[in-house]
N, C-alpha and C positions, 0 to 999 in steps of 0.2 A: 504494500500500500504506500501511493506514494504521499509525502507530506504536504500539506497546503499551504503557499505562501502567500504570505499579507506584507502588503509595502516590499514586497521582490526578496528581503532578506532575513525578516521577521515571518518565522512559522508560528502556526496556532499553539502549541506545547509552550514553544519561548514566552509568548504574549500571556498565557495560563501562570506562568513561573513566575515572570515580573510582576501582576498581579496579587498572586500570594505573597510575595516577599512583599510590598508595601502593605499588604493587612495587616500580614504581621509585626510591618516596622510601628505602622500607626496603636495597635494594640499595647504592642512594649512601651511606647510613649506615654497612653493614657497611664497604663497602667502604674509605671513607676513616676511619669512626671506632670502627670495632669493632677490638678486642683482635685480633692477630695471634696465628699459632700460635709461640712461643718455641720452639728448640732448644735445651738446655741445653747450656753450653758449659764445659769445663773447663781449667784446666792442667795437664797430664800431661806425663811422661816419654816419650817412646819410640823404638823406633829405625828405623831403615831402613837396607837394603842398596842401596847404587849397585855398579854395574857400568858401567866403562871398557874400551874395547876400543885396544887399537893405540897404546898409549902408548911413550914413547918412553924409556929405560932413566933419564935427565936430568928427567926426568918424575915416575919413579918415585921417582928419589931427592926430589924436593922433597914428593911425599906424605909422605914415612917424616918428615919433618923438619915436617910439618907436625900430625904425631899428636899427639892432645890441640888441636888450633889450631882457633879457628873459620873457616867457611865461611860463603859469601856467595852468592845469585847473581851470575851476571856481570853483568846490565845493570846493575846497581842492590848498590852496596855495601849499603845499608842491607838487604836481604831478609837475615836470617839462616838458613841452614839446618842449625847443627845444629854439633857439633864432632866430629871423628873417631873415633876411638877404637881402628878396629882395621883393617888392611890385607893381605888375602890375596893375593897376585901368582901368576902362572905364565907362562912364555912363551907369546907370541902365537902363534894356530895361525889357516892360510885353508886352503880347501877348493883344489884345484889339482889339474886333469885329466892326468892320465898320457897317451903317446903310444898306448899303446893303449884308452885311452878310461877308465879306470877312474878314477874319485875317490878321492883321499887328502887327510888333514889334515895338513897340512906345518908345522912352525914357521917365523914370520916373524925373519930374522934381528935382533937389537938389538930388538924389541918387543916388550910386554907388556901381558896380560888382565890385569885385577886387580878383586877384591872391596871395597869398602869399606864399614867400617861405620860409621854415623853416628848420634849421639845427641843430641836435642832435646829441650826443653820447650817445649810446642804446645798448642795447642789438641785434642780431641778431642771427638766428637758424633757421632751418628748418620749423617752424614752422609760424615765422615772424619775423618784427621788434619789436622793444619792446621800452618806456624810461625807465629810469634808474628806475623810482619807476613800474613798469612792465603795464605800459598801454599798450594795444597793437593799434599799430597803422598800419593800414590797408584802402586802395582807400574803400571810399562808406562810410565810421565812421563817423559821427557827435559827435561835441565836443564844450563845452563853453568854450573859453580860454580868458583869462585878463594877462595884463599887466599894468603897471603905468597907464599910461594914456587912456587905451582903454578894452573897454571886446566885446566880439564878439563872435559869432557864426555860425557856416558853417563845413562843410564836407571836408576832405583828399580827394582828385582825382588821387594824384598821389604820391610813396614812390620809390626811389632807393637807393642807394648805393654812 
């Protein structure tokens, strides 16, 4: 078969080739030196709701003594998340099968649910909240957080503004 010329010295395969190599050159270009899309990122204010299950009354007391104190995560002092601000408690309740079969919410003796509410300056964007060292915080996260007198652990339920 013989090949077919374009412009007498330029065949179809060559013209295919030069084609490819500039896709590819323009692809390399974006990709290592074209403008990326920026998120705007701000510092805001905002809060979030943790939720602790099953704490222990000794527990309790080192939160109320830590209102207004900053939080940490656990592995890492430096992660800030936030300072307290506001602590709802109630006794602890588990589900527990009666002898004839029925479920009830029983209180756990000596322990306590509790609400906590925390407040940060973070980061925010499209994307989420953020603290300042960029954890992201998000309803449904589980996190070990300490402070002076208390380390605890429990999940975000709730983040606004």
């Amino acid at each position: 078969m013989k090949n077919i010329k374009i412009f007498k010295k330029l065949n179809i395969i060559d013209l295919i080739a030069i084609i490819a190599v500039i896709i590819m050159a323009t692809g390399v270009y974006v990709r290592f030196f074209g403008s990326p899309t920026k998120t705007v990122v701000q510092n805001t204010e905002f809060h979030y709701t943790f939720e602790v299950k099953n704490i222990r009354e000794e527990n309790l007391k080192g939160l109320k003594k830590s209102l207004n104190g900053n939080f940490y995560l656990n592995e890492k002092i430096t992660g800030e998340m936030g300072s307290l601000i506001k602590i709802e408690s109630r006794p602890a309740t588990q589900a527990l099968e009666t002898a004839d079969g029925n479920i009830v919410m029983a209180e756990i003796p000596e322990r306590f649910d509790a609400d906590l509410t925390f407040k940060i300056t973070g980061k925010v964007n499209d994307r989420g909240y953020f603290t300042p060292t960029l954890q992201h915080i998000s309803a449904g996260v589980e996190y070990k957080l300490k402070c002076k007198w208390s380390a605890i652990y429990g999940s975000v339920t709730n983040v606004w503004e």
